[in-house]
mmCIF file of the N, C-alpha and C atoms, coordinates in Angstrom:
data_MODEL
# 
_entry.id   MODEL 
# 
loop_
_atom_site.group_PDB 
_atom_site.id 
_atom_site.type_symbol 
_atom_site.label_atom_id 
_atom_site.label_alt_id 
_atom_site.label_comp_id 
_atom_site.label_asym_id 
_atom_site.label_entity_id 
_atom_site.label_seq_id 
_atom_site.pdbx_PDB_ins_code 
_atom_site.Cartn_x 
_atom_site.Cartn_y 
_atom_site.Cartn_z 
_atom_site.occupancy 
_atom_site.B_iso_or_equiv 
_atom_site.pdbx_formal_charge 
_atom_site.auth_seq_id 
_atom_site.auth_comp_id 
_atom_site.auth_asym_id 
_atom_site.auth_atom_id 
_atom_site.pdbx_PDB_model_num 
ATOM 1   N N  . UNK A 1 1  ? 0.844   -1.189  0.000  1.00 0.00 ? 1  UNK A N  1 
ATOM 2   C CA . UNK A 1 1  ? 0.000   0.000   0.000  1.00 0.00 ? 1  UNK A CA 1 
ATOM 3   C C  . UNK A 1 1  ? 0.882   1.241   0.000  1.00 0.00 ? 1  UNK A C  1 
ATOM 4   N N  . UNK A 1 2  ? 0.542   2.327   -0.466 1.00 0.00 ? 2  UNK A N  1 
ATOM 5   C CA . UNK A 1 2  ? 1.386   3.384   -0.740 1.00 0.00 ? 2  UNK A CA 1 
ATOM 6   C C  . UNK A 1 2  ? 0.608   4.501   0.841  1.00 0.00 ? 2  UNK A C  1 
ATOM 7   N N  . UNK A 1 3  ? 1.919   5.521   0.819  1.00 0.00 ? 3  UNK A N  1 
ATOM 8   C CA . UNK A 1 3  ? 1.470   6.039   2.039  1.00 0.00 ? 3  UNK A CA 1 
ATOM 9   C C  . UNK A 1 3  ? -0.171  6.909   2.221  1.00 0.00 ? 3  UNK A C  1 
ATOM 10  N N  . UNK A 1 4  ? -0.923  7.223   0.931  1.00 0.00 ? 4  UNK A N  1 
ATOM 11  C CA . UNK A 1 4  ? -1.700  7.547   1.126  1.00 0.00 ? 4  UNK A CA 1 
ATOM 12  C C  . UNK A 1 4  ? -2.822  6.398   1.384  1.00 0.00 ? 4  UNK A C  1 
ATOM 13  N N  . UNK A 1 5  ? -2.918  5.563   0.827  1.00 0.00 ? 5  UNK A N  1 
ATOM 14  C CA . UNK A 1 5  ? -3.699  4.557   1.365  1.00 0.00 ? 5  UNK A CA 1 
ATOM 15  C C  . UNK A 1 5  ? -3.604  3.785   2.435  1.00 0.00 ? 5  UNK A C  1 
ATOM 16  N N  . UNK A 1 6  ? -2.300  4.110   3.040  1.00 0.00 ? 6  UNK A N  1 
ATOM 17  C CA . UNK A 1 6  ? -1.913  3.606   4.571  1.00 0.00 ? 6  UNK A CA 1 
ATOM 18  C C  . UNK A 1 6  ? -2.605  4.520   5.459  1.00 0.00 ? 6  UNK A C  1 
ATOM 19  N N  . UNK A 1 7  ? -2.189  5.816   5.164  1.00 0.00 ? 7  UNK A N  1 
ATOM 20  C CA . UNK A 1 7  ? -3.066  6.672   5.818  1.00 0.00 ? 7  UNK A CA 1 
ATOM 21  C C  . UNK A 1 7  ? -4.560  6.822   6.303  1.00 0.00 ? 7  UNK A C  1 
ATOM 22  N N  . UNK A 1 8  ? -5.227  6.386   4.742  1.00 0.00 ? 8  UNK A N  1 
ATOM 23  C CA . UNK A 1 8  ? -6.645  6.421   5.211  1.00 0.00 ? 8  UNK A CA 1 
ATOM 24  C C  . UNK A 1 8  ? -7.367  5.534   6.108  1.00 0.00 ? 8  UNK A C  1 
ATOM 25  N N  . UNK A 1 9  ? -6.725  4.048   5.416  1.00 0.00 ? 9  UNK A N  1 
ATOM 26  C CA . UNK A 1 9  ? -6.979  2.876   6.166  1.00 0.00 ? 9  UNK A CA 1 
ATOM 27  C C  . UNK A 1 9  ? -6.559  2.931   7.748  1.00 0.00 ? 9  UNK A C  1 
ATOM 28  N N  . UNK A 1 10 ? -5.586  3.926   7.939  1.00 0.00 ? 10 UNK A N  1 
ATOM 29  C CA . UNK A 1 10 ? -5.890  3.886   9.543  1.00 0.00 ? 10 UNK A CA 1 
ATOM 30  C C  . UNK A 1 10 ? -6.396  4.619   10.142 1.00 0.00 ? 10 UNK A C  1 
ATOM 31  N N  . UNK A 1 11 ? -6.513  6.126   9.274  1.00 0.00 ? 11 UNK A N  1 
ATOM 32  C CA . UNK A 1 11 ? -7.855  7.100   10.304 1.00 0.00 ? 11 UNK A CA 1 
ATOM 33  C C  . UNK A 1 11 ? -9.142  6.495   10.239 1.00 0.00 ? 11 UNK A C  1 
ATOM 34  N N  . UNK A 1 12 ? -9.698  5.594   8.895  1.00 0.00 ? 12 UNK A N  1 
ATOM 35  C CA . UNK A 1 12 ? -10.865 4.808   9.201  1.00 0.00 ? 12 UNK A CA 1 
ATOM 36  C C  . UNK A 1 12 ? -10.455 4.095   10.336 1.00 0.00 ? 12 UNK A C  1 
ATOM 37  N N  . UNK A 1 13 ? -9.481  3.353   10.602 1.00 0.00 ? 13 UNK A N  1 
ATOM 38  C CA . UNK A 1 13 ? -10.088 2.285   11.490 1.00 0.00 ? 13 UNK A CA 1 
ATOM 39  C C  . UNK A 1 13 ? -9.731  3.207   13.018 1.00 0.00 ? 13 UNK A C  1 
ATOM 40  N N  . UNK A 1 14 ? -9.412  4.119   13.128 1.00 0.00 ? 14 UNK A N  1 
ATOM 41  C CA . UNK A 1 14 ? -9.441  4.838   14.246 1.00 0.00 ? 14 UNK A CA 1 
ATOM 42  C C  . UNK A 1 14 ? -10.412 4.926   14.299 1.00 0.00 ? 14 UNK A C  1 
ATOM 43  N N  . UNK A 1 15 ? -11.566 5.764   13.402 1.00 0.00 ? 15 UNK A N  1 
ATOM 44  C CA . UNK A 1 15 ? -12.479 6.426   13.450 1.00 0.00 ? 15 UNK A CA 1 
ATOM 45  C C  . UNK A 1 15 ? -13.493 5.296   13.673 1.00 0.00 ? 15 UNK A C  1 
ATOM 46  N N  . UNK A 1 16 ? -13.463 3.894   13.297 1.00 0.00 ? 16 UNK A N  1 
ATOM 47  C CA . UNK A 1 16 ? -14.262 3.412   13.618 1.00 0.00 ? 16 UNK A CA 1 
ATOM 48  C C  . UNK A 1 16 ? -13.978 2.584   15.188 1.00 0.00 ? 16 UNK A C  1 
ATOM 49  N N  . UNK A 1 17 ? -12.755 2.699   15.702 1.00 0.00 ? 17 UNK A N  1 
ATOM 50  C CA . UNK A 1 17 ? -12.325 2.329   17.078 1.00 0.00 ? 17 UNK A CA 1 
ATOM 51  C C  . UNK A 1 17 ? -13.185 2.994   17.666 1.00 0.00 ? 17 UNK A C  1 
ATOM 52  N N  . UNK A 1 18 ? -13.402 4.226   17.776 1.00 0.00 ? 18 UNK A N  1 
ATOM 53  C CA . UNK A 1 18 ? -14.202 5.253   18.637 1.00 0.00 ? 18 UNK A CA 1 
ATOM 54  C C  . UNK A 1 18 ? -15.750 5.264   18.501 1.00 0.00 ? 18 UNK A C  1 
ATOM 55  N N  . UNK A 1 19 ? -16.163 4.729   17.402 1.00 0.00 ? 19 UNK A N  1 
ATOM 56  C CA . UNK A 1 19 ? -17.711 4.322   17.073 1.00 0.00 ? 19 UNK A CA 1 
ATOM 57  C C  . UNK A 1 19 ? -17.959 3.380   17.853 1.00 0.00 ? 19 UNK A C  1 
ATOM 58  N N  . UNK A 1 20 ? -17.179 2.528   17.868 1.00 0.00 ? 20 UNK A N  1 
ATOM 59  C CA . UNK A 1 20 ? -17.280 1.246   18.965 1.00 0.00 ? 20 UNK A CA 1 
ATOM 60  C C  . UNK A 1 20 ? -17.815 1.381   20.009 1.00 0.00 ? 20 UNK A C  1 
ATOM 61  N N  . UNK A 1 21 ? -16.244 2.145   20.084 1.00 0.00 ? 21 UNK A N  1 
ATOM 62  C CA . UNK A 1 21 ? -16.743 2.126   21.763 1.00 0.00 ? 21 UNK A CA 1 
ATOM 63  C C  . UNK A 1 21 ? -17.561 3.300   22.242 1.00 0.00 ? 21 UNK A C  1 
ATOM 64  N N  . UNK A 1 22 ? -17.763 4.309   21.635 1.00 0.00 ? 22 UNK A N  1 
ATOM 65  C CA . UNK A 1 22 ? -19.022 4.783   21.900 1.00 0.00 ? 22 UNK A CA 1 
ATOM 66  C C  . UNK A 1 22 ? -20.458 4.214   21.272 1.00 0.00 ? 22 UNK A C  1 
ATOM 67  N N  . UNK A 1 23 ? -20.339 2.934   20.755 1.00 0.00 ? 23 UNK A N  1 
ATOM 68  C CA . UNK A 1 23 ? -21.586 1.895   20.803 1.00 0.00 ? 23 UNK A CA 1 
ATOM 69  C C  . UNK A 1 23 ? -21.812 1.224   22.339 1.00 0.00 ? 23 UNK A C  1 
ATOM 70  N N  . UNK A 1 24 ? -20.312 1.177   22.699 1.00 0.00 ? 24 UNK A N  1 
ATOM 71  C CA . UNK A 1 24 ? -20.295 0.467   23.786 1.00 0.00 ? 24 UNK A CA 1 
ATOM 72  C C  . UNK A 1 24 ? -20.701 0.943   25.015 1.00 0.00 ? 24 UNK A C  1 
ATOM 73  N N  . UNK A 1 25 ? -20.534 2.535   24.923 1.00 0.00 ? 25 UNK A N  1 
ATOM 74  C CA . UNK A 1 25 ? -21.015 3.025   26.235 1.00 0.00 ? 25 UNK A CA 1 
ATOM 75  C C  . UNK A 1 25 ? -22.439 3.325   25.909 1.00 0.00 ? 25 UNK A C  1 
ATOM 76  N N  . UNK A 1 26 ? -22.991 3.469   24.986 1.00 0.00 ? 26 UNK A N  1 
ATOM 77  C CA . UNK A 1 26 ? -24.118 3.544   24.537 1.00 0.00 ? 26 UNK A CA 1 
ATOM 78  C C  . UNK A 1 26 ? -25.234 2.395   24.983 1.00 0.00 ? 26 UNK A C  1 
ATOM 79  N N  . UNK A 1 27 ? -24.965 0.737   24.700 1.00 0.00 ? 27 UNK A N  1 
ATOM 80  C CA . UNK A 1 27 ? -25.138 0.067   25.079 1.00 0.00 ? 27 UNK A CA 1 
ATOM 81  C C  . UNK A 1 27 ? -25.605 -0.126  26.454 1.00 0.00 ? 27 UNK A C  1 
ATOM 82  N N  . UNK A 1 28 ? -23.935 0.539   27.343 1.00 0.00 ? 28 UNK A N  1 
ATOM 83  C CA . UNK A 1 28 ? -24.029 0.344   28.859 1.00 0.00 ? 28 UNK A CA 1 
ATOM 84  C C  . UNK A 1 28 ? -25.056 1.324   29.528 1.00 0.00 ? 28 UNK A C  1 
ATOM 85  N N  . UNK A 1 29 ? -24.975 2.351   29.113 1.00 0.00 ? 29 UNK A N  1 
ATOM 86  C CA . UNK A 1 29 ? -25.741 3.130   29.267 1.00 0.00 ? 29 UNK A CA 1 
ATOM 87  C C  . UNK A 1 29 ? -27.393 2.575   29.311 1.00 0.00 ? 29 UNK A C  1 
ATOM 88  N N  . UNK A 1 30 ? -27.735 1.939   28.303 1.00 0.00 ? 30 UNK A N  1 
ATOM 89  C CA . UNK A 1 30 ? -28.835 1.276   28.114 1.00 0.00 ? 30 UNK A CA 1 
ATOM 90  C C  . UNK A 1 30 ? -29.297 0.399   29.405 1.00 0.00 ? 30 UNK A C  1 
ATOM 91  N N  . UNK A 1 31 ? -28.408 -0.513  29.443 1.00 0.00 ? 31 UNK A N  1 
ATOM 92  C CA . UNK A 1 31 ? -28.856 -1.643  30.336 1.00 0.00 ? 31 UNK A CA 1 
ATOM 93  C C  . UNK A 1 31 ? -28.960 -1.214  31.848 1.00 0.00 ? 31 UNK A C  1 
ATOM 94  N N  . UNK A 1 32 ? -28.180 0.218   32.671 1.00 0.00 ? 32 UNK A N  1 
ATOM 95  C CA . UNK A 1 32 ? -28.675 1.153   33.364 1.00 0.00 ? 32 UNK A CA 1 
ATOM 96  C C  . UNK A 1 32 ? -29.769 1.677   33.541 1.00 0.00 ? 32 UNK A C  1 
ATOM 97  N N  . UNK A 1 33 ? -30.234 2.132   32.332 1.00 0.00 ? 33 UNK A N  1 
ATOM 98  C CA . UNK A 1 33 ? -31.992 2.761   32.240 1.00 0.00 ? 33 UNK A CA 1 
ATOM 99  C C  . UNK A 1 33 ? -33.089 1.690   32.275 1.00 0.00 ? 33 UNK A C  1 
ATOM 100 N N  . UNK A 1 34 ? -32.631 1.053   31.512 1.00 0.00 ? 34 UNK A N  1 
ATOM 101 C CA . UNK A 1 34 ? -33.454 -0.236  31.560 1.00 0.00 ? 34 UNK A CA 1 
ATOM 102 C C  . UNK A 1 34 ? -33.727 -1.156  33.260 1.00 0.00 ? 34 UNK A C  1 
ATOM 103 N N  . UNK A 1 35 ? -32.011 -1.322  33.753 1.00 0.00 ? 35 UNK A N  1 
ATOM 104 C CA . UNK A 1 35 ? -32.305 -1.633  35.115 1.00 0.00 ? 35 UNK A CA 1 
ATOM 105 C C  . UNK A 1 35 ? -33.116 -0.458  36.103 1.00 0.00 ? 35 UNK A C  1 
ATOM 106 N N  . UNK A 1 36 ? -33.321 0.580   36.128 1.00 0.00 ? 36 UNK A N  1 
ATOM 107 C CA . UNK A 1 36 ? -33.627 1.845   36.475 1.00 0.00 ? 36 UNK A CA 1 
ATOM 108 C C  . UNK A 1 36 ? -35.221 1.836   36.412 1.00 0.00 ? 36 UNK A C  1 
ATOM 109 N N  . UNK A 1 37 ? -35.366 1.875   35.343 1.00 0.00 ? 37 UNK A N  1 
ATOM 110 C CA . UNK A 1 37 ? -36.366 1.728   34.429 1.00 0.00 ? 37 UNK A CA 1 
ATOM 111 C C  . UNK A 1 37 ? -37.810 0.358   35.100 1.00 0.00 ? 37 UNK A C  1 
ATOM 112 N N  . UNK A 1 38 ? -36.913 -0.458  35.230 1.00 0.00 ? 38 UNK A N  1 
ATOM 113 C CA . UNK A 1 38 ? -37.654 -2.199  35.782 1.00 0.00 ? 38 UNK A CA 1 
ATOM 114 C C  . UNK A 1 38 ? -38.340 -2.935  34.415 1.00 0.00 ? 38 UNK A C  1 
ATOM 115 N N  . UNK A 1 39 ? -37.371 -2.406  33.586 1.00 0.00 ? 39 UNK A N  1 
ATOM 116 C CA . UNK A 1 39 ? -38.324 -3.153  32.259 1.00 0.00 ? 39 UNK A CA 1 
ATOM 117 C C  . UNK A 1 39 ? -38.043 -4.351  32.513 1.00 0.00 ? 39 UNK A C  1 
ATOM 118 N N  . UNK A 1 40 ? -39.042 -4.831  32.287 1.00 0.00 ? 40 UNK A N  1 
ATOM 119 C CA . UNK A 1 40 ? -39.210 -6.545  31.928 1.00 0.00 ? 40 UNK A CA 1 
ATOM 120 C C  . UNK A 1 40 ? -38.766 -7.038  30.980 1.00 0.00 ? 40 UNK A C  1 
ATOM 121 N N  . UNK A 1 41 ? -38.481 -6.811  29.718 1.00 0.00 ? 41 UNK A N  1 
ATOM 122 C CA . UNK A 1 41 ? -38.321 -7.090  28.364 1.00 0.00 ? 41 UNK A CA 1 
ATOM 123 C C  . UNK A 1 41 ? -36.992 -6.900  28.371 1.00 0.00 ? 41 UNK A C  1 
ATOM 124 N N  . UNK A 1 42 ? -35.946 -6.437  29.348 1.00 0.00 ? 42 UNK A N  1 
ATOM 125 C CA . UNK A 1 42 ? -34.679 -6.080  29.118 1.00 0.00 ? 42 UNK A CA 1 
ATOM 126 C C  . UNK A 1 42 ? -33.753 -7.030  28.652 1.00 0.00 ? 42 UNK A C  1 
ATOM 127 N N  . UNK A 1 43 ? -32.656 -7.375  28.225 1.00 0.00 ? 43 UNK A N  1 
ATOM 128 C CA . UNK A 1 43 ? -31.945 -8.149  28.245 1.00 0.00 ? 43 UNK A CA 1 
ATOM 129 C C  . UNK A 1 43 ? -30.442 -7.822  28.648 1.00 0.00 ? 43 UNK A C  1 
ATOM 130 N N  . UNK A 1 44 ? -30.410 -7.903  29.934 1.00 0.00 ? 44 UNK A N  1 
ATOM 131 C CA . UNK A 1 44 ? -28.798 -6.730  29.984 1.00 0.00 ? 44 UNK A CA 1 
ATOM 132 C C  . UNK A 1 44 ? -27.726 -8.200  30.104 1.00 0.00 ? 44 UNK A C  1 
ATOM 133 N N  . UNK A 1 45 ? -27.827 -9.217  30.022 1.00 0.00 ? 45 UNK A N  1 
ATOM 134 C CA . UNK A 1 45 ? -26.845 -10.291 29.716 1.00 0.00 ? 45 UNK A CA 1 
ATOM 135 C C  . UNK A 1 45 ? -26.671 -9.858  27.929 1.00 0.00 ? 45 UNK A C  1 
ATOM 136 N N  . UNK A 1 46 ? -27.226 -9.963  27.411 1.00 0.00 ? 46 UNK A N  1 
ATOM 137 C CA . UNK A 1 46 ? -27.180 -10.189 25.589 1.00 0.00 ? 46 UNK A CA 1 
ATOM 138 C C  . UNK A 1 46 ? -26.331 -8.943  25.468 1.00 0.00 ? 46 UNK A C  1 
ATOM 139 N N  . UNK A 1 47 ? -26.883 -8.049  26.182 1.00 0.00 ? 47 UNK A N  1 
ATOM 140 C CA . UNK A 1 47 ? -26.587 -6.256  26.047 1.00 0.00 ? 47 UNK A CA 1 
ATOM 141 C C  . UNK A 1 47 ? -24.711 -6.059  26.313 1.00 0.00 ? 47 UNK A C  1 
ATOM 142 N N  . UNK A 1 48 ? -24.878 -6.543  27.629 1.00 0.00 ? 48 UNK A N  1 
ATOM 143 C CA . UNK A 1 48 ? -23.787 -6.341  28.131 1.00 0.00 ? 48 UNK A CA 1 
ATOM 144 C C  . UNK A 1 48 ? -22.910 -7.670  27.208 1.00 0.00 ? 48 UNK A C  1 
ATOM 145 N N  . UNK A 1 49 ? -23.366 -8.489  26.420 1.00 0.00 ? 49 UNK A N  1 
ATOM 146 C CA . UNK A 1 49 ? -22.163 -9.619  26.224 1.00 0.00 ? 49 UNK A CA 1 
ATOM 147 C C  . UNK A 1 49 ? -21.736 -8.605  24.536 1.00 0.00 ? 49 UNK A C  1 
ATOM 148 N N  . UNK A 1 50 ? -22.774 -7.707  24.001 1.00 0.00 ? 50 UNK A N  1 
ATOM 149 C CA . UNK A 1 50 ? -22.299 -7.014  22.894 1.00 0.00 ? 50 UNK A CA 1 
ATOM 150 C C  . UNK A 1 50 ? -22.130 -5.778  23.055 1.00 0.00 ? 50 UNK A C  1 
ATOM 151 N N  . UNK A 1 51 ? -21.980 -5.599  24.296 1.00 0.00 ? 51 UNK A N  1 
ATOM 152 C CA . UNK A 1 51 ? -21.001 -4.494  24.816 1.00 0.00 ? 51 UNK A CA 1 
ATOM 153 C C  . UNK A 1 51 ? -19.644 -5.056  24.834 1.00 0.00 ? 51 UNK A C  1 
ATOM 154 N N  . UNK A 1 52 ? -19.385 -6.142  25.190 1.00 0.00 ? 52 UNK A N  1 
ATOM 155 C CA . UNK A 1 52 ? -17.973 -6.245  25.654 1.00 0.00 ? 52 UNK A CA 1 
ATOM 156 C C  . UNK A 1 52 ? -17.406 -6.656  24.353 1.00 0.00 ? 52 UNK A C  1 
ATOM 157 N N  . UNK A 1 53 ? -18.318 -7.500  23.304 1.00 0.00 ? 53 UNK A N  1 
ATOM 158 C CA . UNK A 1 53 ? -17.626 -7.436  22.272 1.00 0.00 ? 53 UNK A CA 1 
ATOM 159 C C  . UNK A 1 53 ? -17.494 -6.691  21.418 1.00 0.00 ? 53 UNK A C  1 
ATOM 160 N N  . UNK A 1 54 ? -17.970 -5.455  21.350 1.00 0.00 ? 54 UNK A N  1 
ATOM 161 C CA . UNK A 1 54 ? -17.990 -4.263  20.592 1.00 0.00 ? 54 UNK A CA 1 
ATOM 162 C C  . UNK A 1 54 ? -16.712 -3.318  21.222 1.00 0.00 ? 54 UNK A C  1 
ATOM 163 N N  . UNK A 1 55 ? -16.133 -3.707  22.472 1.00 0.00 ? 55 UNK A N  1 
ATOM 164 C CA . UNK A 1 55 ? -15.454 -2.892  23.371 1.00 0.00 ? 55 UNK A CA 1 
ATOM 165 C C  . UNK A 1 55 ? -13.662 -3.669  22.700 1.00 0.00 ? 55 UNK A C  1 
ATOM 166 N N  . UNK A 1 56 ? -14.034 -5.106  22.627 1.00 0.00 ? 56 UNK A N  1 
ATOM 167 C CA . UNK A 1 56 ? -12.962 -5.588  22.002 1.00 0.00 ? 56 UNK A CA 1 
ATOM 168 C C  . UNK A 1 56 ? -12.872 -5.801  20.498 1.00 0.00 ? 56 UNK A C  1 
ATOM 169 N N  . UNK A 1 57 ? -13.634 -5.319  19.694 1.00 0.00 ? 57 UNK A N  1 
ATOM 170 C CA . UNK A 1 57 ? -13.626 -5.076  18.174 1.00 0.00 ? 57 UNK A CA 1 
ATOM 171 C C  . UNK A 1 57 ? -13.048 -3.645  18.094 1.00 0.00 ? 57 UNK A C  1 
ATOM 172 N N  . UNK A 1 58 ? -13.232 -2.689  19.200 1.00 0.00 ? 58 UNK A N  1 
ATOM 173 C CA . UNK A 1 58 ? -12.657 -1.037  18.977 1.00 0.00 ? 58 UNK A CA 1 
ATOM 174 C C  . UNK A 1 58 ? -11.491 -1.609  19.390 1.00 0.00 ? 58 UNK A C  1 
ATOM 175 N N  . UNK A 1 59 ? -11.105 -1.684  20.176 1.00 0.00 ? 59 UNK A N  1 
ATOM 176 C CA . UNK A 1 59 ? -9.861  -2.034  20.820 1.00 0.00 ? 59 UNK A CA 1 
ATOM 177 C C  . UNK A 1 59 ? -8.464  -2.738  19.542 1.00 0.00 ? 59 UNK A C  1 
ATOM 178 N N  . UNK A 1 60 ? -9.133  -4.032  19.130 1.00 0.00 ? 60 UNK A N  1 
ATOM 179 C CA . UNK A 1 60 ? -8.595  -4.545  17.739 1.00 0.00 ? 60 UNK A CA 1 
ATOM 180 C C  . UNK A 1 60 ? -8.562  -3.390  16.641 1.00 0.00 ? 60 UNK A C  1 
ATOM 181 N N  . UNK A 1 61 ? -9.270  -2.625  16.380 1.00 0.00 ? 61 UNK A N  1 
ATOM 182 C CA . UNK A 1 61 ? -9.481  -1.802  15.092 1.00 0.00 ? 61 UNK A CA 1 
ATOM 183 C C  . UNK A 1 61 ? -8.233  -0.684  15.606 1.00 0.00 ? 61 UNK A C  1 
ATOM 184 N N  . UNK A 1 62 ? -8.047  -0.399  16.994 1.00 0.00 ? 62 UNK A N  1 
ATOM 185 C CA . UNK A 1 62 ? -7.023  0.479   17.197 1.00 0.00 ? 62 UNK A CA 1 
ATOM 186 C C  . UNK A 1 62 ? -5.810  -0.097  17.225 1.00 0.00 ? 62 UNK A C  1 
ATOM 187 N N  . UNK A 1 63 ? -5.911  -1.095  17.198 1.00 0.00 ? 63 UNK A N  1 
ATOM 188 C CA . UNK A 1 63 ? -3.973  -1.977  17.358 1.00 0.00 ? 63 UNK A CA 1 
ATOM 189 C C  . UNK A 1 63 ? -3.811  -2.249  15.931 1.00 0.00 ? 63 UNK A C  1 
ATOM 190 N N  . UNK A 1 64 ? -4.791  -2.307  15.127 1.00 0.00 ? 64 UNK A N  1 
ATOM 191 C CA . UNK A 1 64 ? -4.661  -2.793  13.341 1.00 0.00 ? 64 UNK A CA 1 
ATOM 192 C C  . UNK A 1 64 ? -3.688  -1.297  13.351 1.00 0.00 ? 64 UNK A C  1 
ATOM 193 N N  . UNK A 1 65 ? -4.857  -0.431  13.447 1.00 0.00 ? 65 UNK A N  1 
ATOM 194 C CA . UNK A 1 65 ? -4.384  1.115   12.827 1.00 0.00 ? 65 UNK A CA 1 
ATOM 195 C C  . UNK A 1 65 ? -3.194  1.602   13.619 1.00 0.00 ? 65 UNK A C  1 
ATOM 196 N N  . UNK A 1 66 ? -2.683  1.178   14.507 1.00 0.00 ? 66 UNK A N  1 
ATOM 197 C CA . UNK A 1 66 ? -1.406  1.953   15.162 1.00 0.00 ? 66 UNK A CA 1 
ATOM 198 C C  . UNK A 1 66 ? -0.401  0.662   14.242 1.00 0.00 ? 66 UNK A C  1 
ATOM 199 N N  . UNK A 1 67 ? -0.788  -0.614  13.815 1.00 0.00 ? 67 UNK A N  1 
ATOM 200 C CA . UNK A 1 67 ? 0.479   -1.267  13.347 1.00 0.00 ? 67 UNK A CA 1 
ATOM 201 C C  . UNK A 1 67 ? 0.226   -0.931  11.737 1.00 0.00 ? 67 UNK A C  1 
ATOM 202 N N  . UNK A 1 68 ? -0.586  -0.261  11.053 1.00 0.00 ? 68 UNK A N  1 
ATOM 203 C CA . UNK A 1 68 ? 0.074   0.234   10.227 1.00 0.00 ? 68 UNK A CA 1 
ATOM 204 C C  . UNK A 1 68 ? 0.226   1.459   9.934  1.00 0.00 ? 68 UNK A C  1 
ATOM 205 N N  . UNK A 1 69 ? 0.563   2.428   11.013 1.00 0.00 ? 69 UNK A N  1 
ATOM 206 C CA . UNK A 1 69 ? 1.403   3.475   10.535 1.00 0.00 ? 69 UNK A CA 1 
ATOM 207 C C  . UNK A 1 69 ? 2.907   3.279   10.891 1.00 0.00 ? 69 UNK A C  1 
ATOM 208 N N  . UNK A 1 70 ? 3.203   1.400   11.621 1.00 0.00 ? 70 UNK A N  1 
ATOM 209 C CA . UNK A 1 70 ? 4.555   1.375   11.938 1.00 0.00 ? 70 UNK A CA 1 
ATOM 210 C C  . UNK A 1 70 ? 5.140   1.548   11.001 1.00 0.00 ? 70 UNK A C  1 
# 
């Protein structure tokens, strides 16, 4: 890949590191209101298990993009 396409490919995947994990607090956030809330219909196991994997998909998308601007 040439340096401009190195480039982009890692402010995307920055940019989508931070979507993540602001899915992720988004999420957490959720299963708070919801416990708060007393909904019945909640699911804060499912919630919280695609929180944590959304928390480790940002996390991966930021170690891709810091190893290729090595």
């Amino acid at each position: 890949m040439g340096p401009m396409a190195t480039a982009i490919a890692a402010g995307c995947l920055t940019a989508m590191r931070w979507l993540l994990w602001l899915t992720t607090g988004l999420l957490l956030l959720l299963i708070v209101v919801q416990y708060f809330r007393g909904d019945v219909a909640a699911q804060p196991q499912s919630n919280a298990i695609l929180a944590l994997a959304l928390f480790a998909l940002g996390a991966l998308s930021g170690w891709i993009a810091r190893r290729l601007l090595r």
